[in-house]
N, CA, C and O atoms as a Tinker XYZ file with bonds, in Angstrom:
   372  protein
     1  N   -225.932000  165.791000  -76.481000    73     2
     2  CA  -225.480000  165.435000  -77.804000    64     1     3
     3  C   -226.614000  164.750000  -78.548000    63     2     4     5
     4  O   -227.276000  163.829000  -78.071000    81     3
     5  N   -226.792000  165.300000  -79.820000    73     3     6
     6  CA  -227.841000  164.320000  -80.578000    64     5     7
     7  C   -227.086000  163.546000  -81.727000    63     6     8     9
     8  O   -225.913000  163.707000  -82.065000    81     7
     9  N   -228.133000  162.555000  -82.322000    73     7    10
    10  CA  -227.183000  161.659000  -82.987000    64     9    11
    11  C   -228.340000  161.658000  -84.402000    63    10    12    13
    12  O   -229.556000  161.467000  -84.392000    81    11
    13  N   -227.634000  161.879000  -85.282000    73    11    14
    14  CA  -227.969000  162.077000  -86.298000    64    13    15
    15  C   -228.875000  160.781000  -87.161000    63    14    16    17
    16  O   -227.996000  160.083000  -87.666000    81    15
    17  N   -229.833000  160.373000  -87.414000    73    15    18
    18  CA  -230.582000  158.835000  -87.983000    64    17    19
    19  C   -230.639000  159.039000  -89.650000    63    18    20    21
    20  O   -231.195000  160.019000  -90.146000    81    19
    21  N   -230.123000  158.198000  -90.292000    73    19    22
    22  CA  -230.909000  158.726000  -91.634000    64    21    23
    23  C   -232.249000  157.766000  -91.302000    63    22    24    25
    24  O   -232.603000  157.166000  -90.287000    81    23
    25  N   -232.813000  157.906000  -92.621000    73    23    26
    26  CA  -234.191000  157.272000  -92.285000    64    25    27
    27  C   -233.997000  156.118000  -93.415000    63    26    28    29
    28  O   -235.101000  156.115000  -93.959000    81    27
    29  N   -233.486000  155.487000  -93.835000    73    27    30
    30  CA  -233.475000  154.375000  -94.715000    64    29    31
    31  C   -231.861000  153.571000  -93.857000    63    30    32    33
    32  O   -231.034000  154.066000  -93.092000    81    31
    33  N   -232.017000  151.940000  -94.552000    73    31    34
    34  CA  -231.712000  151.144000  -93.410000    64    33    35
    35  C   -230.106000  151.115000  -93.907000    63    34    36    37
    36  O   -230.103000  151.322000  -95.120000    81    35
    37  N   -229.027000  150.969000  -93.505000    73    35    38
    38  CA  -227.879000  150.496000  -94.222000    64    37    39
    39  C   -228.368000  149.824000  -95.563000    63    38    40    41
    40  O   -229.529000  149.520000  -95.838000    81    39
    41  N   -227.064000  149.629000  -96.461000    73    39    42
    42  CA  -227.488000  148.887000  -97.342000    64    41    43
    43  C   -227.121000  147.873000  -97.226000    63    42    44    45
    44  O   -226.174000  147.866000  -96.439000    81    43
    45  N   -227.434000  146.606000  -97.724000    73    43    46
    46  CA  -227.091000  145.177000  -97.182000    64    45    47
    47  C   -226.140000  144.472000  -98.642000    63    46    48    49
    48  O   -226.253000  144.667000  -99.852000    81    47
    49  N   -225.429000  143.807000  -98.016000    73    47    50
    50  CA  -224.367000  142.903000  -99.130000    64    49    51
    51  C   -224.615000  141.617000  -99.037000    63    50    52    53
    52  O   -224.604000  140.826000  -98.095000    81    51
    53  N   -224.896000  141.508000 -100.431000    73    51    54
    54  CA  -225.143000  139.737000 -100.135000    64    53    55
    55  C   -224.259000  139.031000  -99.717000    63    54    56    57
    56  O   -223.061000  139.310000  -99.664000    81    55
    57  N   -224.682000  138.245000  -99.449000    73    55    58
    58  CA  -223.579000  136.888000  -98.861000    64    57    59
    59  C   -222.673000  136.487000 -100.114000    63    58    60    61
    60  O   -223.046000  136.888000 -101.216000    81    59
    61  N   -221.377000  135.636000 -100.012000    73    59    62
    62  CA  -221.134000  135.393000 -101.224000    64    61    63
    63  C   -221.513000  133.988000 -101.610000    63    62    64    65
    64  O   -221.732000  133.041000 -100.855000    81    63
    65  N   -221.555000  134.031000 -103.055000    73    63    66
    66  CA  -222.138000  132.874000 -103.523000    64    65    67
    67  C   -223.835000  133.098000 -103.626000    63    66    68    69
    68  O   -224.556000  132.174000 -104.002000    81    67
    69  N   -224.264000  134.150000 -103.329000    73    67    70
    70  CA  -225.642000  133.969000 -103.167000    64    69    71
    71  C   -226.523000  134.060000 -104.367000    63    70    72    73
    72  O   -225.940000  134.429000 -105.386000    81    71
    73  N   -227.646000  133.836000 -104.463000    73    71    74
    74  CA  -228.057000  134.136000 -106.136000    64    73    75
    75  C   -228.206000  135.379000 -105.918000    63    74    76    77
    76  O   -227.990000  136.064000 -104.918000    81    75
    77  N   -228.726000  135.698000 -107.283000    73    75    78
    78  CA  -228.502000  137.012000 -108.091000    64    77    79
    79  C   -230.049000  137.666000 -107.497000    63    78    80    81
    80  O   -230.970000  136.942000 -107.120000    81    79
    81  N   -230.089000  139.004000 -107.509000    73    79    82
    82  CA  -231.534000  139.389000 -107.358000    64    81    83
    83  C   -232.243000  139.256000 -108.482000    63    82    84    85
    84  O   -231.834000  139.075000 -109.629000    81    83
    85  N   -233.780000  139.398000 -107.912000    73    83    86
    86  CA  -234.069000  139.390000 -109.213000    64    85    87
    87  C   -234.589000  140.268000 -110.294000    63    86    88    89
    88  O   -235.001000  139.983000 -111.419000    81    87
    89  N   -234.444000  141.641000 -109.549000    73    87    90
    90  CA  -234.111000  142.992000 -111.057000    64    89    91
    91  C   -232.480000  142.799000 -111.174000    63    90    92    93
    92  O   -232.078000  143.166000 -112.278000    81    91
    93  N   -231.642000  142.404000 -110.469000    73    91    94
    94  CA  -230.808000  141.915000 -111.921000    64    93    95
    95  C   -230.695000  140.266000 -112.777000    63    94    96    97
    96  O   -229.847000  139.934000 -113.606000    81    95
    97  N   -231.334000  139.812000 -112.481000    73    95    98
    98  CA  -231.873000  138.692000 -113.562000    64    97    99
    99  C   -232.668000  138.902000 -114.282000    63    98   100   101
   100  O   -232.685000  138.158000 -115.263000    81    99
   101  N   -233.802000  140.066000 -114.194000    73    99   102
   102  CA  -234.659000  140.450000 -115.113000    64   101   103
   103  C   -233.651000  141.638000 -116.190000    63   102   104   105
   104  O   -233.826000  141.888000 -117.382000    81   103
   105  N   -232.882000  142.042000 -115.496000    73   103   106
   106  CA  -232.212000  143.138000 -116.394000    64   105   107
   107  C   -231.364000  142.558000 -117.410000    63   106   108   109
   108  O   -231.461000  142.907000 -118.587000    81   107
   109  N   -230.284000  141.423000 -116.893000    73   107   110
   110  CA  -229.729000  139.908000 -117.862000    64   109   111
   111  C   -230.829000  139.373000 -118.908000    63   110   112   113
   112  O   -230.418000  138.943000 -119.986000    81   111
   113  N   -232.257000  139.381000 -118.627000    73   111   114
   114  CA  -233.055000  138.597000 -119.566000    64   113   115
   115  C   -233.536000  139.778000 -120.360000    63   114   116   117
   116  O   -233.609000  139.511000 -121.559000    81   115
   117  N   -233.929000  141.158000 -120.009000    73   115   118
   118  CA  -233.889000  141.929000 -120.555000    64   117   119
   119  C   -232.638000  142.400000 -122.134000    63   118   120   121
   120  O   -232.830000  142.819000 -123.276000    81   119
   121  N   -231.419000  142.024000 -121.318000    73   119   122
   122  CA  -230.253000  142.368000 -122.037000    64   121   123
   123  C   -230.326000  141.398000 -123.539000    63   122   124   125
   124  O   -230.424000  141.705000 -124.727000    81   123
   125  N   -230.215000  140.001000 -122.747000    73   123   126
   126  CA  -230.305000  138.504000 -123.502000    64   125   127
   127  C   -230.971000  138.632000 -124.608000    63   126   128   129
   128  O   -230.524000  138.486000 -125.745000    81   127
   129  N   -232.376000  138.988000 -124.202000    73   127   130
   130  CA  -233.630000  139.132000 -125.184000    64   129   131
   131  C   -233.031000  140.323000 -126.399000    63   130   132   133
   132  O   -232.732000  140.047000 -127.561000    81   131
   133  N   -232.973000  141.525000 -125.825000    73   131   134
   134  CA  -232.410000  142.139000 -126.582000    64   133   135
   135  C   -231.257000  141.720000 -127.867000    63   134   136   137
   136  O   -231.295000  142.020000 -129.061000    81   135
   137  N   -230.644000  141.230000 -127.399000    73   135   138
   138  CA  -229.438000  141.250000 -127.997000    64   137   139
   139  C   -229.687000  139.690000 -128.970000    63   138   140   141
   140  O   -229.116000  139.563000 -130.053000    81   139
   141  N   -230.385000  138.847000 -128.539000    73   139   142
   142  CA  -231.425000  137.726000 -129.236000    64   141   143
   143  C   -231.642000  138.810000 -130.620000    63   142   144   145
   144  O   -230.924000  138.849000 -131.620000    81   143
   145  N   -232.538000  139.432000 -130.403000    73   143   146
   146  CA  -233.157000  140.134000 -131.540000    64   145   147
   147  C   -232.436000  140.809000 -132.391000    63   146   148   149
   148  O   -232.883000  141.021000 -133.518000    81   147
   149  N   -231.455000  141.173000 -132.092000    73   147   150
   150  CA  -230.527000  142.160000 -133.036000    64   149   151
   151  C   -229.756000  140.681000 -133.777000    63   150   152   153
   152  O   -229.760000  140.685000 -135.008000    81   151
   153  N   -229.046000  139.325000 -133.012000    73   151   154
   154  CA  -228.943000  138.598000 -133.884000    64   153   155
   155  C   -229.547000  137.950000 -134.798000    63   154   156   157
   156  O   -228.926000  137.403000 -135.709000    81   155
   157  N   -230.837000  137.916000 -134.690000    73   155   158
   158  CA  -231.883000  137.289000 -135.613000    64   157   159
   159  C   -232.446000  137.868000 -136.913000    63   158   160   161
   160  O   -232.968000  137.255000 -137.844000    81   159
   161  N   -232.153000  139.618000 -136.731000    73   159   162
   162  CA  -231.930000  140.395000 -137.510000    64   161   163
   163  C   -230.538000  140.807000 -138.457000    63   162   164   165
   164  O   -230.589000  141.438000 -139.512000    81   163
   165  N   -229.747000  140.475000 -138.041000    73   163   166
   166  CA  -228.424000  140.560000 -138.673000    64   165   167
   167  C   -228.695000  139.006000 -139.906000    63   166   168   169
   168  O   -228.670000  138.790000 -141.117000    81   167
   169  N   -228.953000  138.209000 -138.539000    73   167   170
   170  CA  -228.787000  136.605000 -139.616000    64   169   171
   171  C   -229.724000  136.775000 -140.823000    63   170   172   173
   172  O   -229.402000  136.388000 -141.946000    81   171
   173  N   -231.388000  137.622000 -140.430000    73   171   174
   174  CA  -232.307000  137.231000 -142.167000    64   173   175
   175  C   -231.488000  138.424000 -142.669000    63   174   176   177
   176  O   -231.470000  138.345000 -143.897000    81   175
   177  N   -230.903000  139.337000 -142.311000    73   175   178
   178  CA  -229.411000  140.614000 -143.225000    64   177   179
   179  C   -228.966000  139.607000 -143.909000    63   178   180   181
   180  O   -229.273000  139.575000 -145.101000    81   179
   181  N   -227.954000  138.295000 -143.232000    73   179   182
   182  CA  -226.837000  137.562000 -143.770000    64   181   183
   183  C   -227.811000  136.594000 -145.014000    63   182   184   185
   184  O   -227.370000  136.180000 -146.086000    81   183
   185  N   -229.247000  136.406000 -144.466000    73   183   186
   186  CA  -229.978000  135.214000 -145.857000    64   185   187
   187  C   -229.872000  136.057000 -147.251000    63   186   188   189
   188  O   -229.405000  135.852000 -148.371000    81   187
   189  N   -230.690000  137.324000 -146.449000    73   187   190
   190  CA  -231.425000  138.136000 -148.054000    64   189   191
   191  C   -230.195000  138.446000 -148.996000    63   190   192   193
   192  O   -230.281000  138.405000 -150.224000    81   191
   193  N   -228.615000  138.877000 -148.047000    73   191   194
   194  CA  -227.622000  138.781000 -149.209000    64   193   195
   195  C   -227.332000  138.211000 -149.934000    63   194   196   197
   196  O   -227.185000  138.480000 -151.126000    81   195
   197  N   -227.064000  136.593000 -148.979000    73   195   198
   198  CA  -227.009000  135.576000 -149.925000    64   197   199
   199  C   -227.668000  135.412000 -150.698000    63   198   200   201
   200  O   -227.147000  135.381000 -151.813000    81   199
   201  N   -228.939000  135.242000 -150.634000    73   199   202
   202  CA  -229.773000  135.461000 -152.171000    64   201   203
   203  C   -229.919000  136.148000 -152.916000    63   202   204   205
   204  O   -230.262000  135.774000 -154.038000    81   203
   205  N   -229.717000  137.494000 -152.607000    73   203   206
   206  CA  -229.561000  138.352000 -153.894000    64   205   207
   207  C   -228.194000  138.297000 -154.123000    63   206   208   209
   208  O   -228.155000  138.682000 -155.292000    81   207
   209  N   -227.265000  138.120000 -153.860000    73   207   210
   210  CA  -225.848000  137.915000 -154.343000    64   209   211
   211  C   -226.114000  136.762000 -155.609000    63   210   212   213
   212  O   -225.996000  136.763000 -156.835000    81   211
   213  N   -226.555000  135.765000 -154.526000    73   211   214
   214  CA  -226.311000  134.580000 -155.783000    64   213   215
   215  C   -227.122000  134.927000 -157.105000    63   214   216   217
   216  O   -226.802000  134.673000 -158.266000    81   215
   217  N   -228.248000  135.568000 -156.631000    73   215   218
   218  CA  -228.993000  135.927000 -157.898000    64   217   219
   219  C   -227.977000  136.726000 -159.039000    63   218   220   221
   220  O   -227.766000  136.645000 -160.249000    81   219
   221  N   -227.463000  137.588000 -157.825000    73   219   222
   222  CA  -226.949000  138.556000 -159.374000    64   221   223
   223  C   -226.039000  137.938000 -160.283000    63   222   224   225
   224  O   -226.109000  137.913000 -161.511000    81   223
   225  N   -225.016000  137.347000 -159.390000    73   223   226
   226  CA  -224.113000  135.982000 -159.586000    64   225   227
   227  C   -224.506000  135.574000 -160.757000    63   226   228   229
   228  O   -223.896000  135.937000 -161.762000    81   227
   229  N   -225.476000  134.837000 -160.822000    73   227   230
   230  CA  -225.917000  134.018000 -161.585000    64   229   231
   231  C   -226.471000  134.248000 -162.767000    63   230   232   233
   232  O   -226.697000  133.494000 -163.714000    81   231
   233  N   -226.702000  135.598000 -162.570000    73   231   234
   234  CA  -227.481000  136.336000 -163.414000    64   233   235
   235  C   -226.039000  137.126000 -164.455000    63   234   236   237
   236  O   -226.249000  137.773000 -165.481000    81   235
   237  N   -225.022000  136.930000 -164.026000    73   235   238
   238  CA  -223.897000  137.552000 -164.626000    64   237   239
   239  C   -223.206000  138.578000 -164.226000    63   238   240   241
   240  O   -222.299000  138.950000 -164.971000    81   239
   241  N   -223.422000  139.246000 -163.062000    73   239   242
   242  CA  -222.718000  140.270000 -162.347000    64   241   243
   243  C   -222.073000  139.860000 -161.406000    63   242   244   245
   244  O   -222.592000  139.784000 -160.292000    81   243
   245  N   -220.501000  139.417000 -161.682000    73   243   246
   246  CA  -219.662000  139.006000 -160.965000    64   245   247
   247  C   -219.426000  140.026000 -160.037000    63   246   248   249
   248  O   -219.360000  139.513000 -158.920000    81   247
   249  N   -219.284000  141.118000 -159.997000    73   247   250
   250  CA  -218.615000  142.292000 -159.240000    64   249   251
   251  C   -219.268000  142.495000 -158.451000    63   250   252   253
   252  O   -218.918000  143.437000 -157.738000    81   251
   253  N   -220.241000  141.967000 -158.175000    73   251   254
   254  CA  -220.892000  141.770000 -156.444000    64   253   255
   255  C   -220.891000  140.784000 -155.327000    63   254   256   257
   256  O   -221.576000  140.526000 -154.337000    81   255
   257  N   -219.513000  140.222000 -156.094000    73   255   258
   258  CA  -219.236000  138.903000 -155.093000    64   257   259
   259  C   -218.753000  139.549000 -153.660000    63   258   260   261
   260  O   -219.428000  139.455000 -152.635000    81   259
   261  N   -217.544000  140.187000 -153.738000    73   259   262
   262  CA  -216.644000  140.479000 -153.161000    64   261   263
   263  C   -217.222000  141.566000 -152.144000    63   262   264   265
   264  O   -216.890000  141.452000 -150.964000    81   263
   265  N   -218.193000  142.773000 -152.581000    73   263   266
   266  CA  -218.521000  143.606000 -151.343000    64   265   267
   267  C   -219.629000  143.134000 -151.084000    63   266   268   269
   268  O   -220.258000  144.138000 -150.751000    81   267
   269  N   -220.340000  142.246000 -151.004000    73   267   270
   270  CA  -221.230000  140.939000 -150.303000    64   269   271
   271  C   -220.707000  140.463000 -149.602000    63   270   272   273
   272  O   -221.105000  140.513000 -148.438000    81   271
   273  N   -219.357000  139.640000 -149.992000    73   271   274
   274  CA  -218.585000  139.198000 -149.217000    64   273   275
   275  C   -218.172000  139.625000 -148.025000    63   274   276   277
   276  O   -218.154000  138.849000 -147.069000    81   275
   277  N   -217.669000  141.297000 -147.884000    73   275   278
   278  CA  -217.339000  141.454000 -147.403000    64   277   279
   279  C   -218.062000  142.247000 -146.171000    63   278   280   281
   280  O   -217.573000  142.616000 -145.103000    81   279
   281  N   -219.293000  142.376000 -146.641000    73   279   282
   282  CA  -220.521000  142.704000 -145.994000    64   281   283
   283  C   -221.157000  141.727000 -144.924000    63   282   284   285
   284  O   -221.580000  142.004000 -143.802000    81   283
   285  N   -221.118000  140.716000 -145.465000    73   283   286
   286  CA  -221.455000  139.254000 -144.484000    64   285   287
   287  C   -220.390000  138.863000 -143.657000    63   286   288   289
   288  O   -220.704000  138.055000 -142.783000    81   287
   289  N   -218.642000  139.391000 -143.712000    73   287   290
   290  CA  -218.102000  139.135000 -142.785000    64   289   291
   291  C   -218.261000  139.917000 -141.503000    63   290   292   293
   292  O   -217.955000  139.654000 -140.340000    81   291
   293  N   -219.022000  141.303000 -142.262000    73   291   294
   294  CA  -218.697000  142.162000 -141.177000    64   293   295
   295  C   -220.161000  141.534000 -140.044000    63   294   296   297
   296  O   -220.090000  141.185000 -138.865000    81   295
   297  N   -221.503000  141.589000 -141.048000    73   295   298
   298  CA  -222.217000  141.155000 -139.522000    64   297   299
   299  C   -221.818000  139.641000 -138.853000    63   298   300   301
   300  O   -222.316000  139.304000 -137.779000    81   299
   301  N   -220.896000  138.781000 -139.573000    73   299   302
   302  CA  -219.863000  137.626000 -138.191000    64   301   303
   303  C   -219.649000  138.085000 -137.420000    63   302   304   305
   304  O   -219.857000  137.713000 -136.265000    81   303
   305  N   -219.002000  139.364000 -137.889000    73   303   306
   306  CA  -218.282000  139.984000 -137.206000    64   305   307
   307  C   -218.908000  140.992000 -135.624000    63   306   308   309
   308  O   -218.452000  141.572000 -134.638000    81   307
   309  N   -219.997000  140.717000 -136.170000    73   307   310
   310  CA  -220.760000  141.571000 -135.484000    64   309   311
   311  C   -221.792000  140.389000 -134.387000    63   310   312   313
   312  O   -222.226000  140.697000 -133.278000    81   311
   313  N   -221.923000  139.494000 -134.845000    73   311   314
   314  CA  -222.533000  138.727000 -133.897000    64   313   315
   315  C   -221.762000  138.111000 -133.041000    63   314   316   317
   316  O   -222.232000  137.679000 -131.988000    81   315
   317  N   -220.271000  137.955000 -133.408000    73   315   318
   318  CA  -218.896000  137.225000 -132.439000    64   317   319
   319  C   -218.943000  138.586000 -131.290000    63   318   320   321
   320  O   -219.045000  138.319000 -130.093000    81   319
   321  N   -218.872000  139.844000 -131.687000    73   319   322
   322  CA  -218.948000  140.745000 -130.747000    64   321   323
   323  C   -220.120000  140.603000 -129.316000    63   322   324   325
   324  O   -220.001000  140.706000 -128.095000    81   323
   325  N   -221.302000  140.303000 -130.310000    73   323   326
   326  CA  -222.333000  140.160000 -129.249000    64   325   327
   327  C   -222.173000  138.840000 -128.490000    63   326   328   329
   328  O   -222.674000  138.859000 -127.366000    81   327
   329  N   -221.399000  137.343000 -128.977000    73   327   330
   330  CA  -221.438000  136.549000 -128.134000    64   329   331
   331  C   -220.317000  136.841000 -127.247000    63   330   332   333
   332  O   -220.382000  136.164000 -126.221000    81   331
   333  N   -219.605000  137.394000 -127.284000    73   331   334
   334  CA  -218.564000  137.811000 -126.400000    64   333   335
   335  C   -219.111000  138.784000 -125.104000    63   334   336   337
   336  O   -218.866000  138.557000 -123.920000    81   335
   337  N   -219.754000  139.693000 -125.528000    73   335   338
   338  CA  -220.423000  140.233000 -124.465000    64   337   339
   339  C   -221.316000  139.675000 -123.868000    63   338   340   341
   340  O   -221.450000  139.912000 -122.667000    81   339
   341  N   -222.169000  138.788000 -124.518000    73   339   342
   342  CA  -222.792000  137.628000 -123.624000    64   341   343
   343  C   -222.371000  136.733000 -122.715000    63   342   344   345
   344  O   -223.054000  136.298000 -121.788000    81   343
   345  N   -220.666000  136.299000 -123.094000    73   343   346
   346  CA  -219.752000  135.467000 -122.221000    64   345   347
   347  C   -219.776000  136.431000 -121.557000    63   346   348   349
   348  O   -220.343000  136.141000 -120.503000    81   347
   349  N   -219.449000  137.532000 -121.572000    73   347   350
   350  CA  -218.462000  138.609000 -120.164000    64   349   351
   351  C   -219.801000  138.957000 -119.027000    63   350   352   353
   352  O   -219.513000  139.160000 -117.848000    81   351
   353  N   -221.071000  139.000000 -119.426000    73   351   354
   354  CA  -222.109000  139.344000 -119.227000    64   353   355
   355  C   -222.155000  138.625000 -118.022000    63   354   356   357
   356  O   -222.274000  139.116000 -116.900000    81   355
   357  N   -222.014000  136.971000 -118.421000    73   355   358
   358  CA  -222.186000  135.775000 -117.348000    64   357   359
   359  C   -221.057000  135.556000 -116.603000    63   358   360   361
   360  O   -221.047000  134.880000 -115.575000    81   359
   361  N   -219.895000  136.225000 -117.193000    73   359   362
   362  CA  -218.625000  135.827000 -115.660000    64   361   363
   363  C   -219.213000  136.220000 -114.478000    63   362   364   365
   364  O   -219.785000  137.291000 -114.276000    81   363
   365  N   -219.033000  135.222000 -113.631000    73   363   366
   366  CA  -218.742000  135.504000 -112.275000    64   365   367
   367  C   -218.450000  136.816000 -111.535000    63   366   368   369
   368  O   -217.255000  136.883000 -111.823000    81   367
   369  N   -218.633000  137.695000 -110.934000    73   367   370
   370  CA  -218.099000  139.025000 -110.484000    64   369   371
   371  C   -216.964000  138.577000 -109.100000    63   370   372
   372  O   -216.349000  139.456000 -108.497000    81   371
Protein backbone atom coordinates (compact mmCIF):
# COMPACT_ATOMS: atom_id res chain seq x y z
CA UNK A 1 0.00 0.00 0.00
CA UNK A 2 1.33 3.50 -0.70
CA UNK A 3 0.31 6.55 1.03
CA UNK A 4 -0.26 9.44 -0.72
CA UNK A 5 2.07 12.97 0.76
CA UNK A 6 1.05 16.26 -0.50
CA UNK A 7 4.06 18.32 -0.45
CA UNK A 8 3.02 21.47 1.50
CA UNK A 9 2.46 21.26 5.36
CA UNK A 10 -1.23 21.22 6.84
CA UNK A 11 -2.45 24.50 7.31
CA UNK A 12 -2.10 25.84 10.78
CA UNK A 13 -4.91 27.77 12.97
CA UNK A 14 -4.01 30.21 15.19
CA UNK A 15 -4.47 29.91 18.64
CA UNK A 16 -7.31 31.94 19.90
CA UNK A 17 -6.80 35.27 21.03
CA UNK A 18 -3.66 35.43 19.10
CA UNK A 19 -2.58 38.56 17.18
CA UNK A 20 -3.39 39.14 13.82
CA UNK A 21 -0.77 38.29 11.03
CA UNK A 22 0.86 40.57 9.61
CA UNK A 23 -0.41 40.63 5.77
CA UNK A 24 -3.56 40.96 7.44
CA UNK A 25 -2.63 44.04 9.41
CA UNK A 26 -0.96 45.36 6.45
CA UNK A 27 -4.14 44.67 4.38
CA UNK A 28 -6.38 46.66 7.51
CA UNK A 29 -3.74 49.58 7.06
CA UNK A 30 -3.93 49.23 3.50
CA UNK A 31 -7.87 49.35 3.73
CA UNK A 32 -7.68 52.29 6.63
CA UNK A 33 -5.37 54.35 4.47
CA UNK A 34 -7.53 53.95 1.70
CA UNK A 35 -10.61 54.76 2.92
CA UNK A 36 -8.63 57.87 5.00
CA UNK A 37 -8.32 59.29 1.54
CA UNK A 38 -11.63 59.01 0.04
CA UNK A 39 -12.76 60.85 3.39
CA UNK A 40 -10.48 63.69 3.05
CA UNK A 41 -11.68 64.01 -0.37
CA UNK A 42 -15.34 64.01 0.17
CA UNK A 43 -14.66 66.61 3.23
CA UNK A 44 -12.50 69.48 0.71
CA UNK A 45 -16.13 68.18 -1.76
CA UNK A 46 -18.14 69.27 1.56
CA UNK A 47 -15.63 72.92 1.95
CA UNK A 48 -15.63 73.94 -1.85
CA UNK A 49 -19.64 73.66 -1.64
CA UNK A 50 -19.90 75.49 1.14
CA UNK A 51 -18.18 78.21 -0.38
CA UNK A 52 -19.52 78.40 -3.47
CA UNK A 53 -23.00 77.99 -2.09
CA UNK A 54 -22.52 80.79 0.22
CA UNK A 55 -21.08 82.75 -2.53
CA UNK A 56 -23.96 82.35 -4.73
CA UNK A 57 -26.17 82.89 -1.65
CA UNK A 58 -24.91 85.93 -1.15
CA UNK A 59 -24.57 86.93 -4.32
CA UNK A 60 -28.50 86.51 -4.71
CA UNK A 61 -29.21 83.06 -5.97
CA UNK A 62 -31.27 81.60 -3.43
CA UNK A 63 -32.17 78.42 -5.42
CA UNK A 64 -28.97 76.84 -4.70
CA UNK A 65 -29.48 76.46 -1.18
CA UNK A 66 -31.42 73.43 -1.11
CA UNK A 67 -29.58 71.01 -3.84
CA UNK A 68 -26.26 71.98 -1.95
CA UNK A 69 -27.97 71.08 0.78
CA UNK A 70 -28.83 68.22 -0.21
CA UNK A 71 -25.63 67.31 -1.81
CA UNK A 72 -23.62 67.73 1.48
CA UNK A 73 -26.03 65.43 3.21
CA UNK A 74 -25.43 62.90 0.89
CA UNK A 75 -21.43 62.84 1.27
CA UNK A 76 -22.47 62.57 5.58
CA UNK A 77 -23.96 60.29 4.32
CA UNK A 78 -21.34 58.78 2.74
CA UNK A 79 -18.64 59.10 5.26
CA UNK A 80 -21.16 57.52 8.22
CA UNK A 81 -21.11 54.57 5.66
CA UNK A 82 -17.37 54.42 5.65
CA UNK A 83 -17.14 54.77 9.51
CA UNK A 84 -19.35 51.97 9.88
CA UNK A 85 -17.36 49.75 7.83
CA UNK A 86 -14.43 50.77 9.69
CA UNK A 87 -16.31 49.68 13.03
CA UNK A 88 -17.29 46.21 11.35
CA UNK A 89 -13.74 46.06 9.90
CA UNK A 90 -12.35 45.98 13.68
CA UNK A 91 -14.99 43.56 15.32
CA UNK A 92 -13.58 40.80 16.74
CA UNK A 93 -14.13 37.58 14.43
Amino acid sequence: MSQHRSSSPPPRTPPTGAAPSRAITENRTAIVLGILSIVLIIAMMQLWLLTATMNAYLGGDHAVAWPAFGASLACLLLNLGLLRYLYLLERPR
